[in-house]
N, C-alpha and C positions, 0 to 999 in steps of 0.2 A: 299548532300548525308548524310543518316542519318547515323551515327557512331554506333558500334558495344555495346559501355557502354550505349547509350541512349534508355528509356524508350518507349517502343511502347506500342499500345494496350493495357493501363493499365500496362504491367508488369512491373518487377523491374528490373534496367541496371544493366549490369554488374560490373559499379562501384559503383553505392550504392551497389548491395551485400555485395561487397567488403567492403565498408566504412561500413556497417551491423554488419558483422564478425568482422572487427577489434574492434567493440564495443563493441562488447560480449566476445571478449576475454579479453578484458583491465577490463570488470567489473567481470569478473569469476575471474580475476587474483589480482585487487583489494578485493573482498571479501574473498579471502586465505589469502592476506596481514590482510586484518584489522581483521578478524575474532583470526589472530595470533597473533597481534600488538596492535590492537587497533587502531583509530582515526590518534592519537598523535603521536604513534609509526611509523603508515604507513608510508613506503619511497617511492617515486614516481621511483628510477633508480630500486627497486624490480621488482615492479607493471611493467614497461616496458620492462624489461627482462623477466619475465614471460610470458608476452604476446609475446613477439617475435615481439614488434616494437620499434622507437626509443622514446626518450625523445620528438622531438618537435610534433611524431606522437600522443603521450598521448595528449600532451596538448591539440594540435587543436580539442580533443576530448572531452578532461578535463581538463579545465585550472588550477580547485584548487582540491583538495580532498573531498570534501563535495561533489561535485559533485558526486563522484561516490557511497556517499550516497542515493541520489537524483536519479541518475540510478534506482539504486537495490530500492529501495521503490516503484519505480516505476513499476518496474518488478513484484513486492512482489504483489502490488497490481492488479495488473490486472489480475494477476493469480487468486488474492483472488475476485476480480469479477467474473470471471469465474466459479470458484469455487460455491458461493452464490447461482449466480443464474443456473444451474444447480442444487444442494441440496436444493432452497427454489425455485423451480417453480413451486410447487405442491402447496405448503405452501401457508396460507395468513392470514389476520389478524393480533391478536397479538400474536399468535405463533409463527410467520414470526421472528420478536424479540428474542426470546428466544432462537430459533434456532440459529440465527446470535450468541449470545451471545456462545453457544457452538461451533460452529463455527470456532468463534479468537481465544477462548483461546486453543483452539484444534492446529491451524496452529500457537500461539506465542510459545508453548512447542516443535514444530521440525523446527523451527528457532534457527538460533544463538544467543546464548543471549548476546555477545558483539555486534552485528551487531544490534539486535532489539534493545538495549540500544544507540548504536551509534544514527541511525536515529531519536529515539525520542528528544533526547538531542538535534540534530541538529534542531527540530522544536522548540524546547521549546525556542532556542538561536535565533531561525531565523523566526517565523511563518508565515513570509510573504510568505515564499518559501510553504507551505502548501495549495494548492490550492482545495477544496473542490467541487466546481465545475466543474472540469476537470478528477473528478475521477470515475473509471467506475461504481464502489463500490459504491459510491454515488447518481449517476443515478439512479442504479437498487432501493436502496433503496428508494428516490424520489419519482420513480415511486408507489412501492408496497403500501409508505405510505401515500399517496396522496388518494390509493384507498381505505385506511383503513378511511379514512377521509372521502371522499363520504359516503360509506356504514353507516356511524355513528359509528365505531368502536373507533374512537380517535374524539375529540375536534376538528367540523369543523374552530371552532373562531381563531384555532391555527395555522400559516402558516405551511407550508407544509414543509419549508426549519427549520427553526424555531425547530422543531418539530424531524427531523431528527439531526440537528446538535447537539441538547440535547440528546439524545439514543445513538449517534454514541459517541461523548464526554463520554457518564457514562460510556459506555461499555468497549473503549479505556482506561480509566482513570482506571481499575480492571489490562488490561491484561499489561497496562505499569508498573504501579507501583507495584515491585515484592516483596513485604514486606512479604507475607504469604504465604502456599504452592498453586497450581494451582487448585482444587479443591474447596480451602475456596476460591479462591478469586472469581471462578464460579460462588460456589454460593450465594456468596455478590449480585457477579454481577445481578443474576436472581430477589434478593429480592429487589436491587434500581430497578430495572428496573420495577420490578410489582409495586411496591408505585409510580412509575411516569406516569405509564401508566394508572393507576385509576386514578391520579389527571388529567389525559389528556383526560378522558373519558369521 
């Protein structure tokens, strides 16, 4: 007999729900911590009191803290997919670009900036954890710029991943490193990105 938590017809059981929520609440309740604390700061018996489970229920969720870096980027991102490709499916070409680039730096200024610091530090320490191919953000982009590659808008000679991971790289590298206000580093960002887009043309 099939159990009342088990998954029928596609949907979701009542105990993943369950296992769902407690995950979202342990990363809403982590991102209060670290966005307060910091990294280093965060205490794990905070983070499970706020969520309203215990210590061993964190862990089997999160064993270490970075993790729940790795959540939230995660989250970050796929929103920021979502995002993309609704405001660039009109778009295309090398505007597509440009766009993107206002874009980031538009959603890195209503982020936290100890939370967008966290996560990058954590790739810069750990890049394996950085998976580029599993991201949705990357997809859409793959896609758009692949076809900018057909059309002859970009250097067919140039792979298509290749190609992406140099735009996505110059673009990243403006809205992480916050040396200058948000605006200059905009538009840094638009002026590399037109000189690499003629050399790629």
């Amino acid at each position: 007999m099939t159990s009342p938590s088990t998954a029928t017809n596609g949907r979701v059981s009542t105990r993943e729900r369950q296992r769902l929520g407690t995950r979202e609440r342990l990363i809403d309740a982590a991102i209060d911590e670290i966005e307060t604390r910091g990294l280093i700061g965060a205490r794990i018996g905070r983070i499970a009191e706020h969520a309203g489970v215990t210590r061993p229920t964190l862990y089997a969720h999160f064993p270490r803290k970075e993790e729940f870096l790795l959540a939230l980027a995660e989250r970050s991102r796929r929103k920021m997919g979502e995002r993309v490709a609704e405001q660039l499916a009109a778009v295309d070409g090398l505007d597509l670009v440009h766009r993107m680039i206002d874009i980031l730096v538009d959603a890195a200024r209503n982020d936290h900036p100890t939370l967008r610091r966290e996560i990058f530090a954590l790739y810069v320490r750990e890049p394996a954890l950085l998976d580029w191919s599993a991201d949705p953000f990357y997809g859409f982009l793959v896609e758009r710029i692949d076809a900018a590659r057909a059309s002859g808008q970009l250097n067919p000679d140039r792979s298509t991943d290749a190609l992406v991971r140099i735009i996505t790289s110059t673009i990243l590298g403006f809205v992480a490193v916050e040396n200058e206000p948000a605006e200059v580093r905009r538009a840094a960002a638009h002026d590399a990105i037109e000189g690499l887009l003629r050399s790629f043309a």
